[in-house]
C-alpha angles and dihedrals in degrees: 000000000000122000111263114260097198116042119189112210115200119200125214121241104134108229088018088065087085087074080073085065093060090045094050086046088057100039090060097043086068099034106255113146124165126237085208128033116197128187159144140210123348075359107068086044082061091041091052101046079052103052103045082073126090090192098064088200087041086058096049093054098054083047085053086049096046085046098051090047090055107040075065095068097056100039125113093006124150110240094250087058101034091058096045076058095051092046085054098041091054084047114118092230095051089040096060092031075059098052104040099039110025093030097030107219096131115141090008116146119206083245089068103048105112078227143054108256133192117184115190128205134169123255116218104190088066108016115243153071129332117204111195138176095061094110109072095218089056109125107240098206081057095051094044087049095060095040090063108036117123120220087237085065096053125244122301113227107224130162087355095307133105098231124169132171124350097219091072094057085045129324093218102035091189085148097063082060091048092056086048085065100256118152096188119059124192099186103183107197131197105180133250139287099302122064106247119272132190094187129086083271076089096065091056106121105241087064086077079084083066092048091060107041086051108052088049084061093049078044101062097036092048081048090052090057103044085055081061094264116143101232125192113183117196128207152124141199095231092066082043090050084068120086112243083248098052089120089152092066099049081130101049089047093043091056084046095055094046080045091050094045098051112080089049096057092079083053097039090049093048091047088048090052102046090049083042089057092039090054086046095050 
């Protein structure tokens, strides 16, 4: 099988994850479909869901459909209830309750997925990046389980690791896709840890954990395209404005994410097509 020439990246952000929704949507109005879909997190659980369709609009639909379900079940809370349902929701039971039965990726092997998939995690003994996904009898609904599970509960053991979530080994593994072979890069970010301020909120010290987390991410895509990788990484301060458990807005984050992805597809399209040419040739 041929490296993959166009390589998706999915960032992780819980409910923001949604905005992946809108860029996929995009994506598919002008006929750009990857060969190679990377994620983390909240990420990899979109990508999956992605990539188990061989209709690729087929498959965003049935996204748009899982979203709106469950935005209902968060509107109009008041804040005591509507946390108690994002504590279950991050649960491992109801997690994996969600992707087997409401995604319906339940006995999938990475072998069956329509398209390519990485999931990254982060592996705790020694500290670093998972990739997984390369082996074709992986269960998909384990990897995704790792991939987003947060430290607070507690490490998944898989293939003999502790891994946890992806976001704290990189929050944009576009390396990972680069070492996959891919020459065209599409890194969708969707920020840290901490919604986006422009008062002074921004200066509070904890938000140094958003500093991090985010200059490794500038870090690995700057490092894609100095290997000689075209990277386009997509992002915008109003999906960051949101906080990572604004589960009542998934489609307002999800039309953020199709109006933040338009003015790169002329661009995206003229980059496909000269790699397309140089392969060729």
């Amino acid at each position: 099988m041929p490296p993959p020439l166009f390589a998706l990246v999915l960032g992780g952000g819980a409910a923001r994850g949604a905005a992946h929704i809108g860029v996929l949507r995009a994506l598919s109005e002008e006929g750009l479909f990857p060969d190679l879909v990377v994620g983390v997190s909240i990420g990899s659980i979109i990508g999956a869901a992605f990539a188990m369709e061989a209709d690729h609009r087929r498959a965003i639909e049935l996204l748009e459909q899982t979203a709106a379900a469950l935005q209902k079940q968060f509107t109009n809370l008041p804040a005591p209830i509507k946390i108690a349902r994002v504590l279950r929701l991050f649960s491992r039971c109801q997690r994996r309750r969600w992707l087997e039965q409401e995604l319906g990726i339940k006995g999938l092997s990475f072998a069956s997925l329509r398209t390519p998939l990485r999931v990254t995690a982060t592996r705790l003994f020694p500290p670093g990046r998972a990739v997984l996904g390369a082996s074709p009898a992986e269960p998909v609904v384990e990897a995704l389980m790792a991939s987003s599970a947060l430290p607070s509960r507690f490490p998944i053991q898989y293939r003999g690791e502790f891994l946890c979530d992806g976001a704290l080994s990189g929050n944009l593994p576009a390396l990972t896709a680069f070492e996959q072979g891919a020459r065209v890069i599409v890194a969708v970010s969707l920020g840290f840890l901490f919604k986006w301020r422009q008062d002074l909120r921004r200066l509070l010290p904890w938000r140094l954990i958003d500093w991090a987390g985010k200059t490794q991410m500038r870090r690995e895509v700057e490092e894609c395209r100095r290997r000689g990788a075209v990277v386009f990484e997509i992002m915008s301060h109003s999906i960051e404005a949101e906080s990572i458990l604004s589960f009542e807005k998934l489609d307002k984050l999800a039309e953020e994410g199709y109006k933040a992805t338009q003015p790169y597809l002329p661009a995206i399209k003229g980059a496909l097509q000269k790699e397309r040419i140089a392969t060729a040739s």
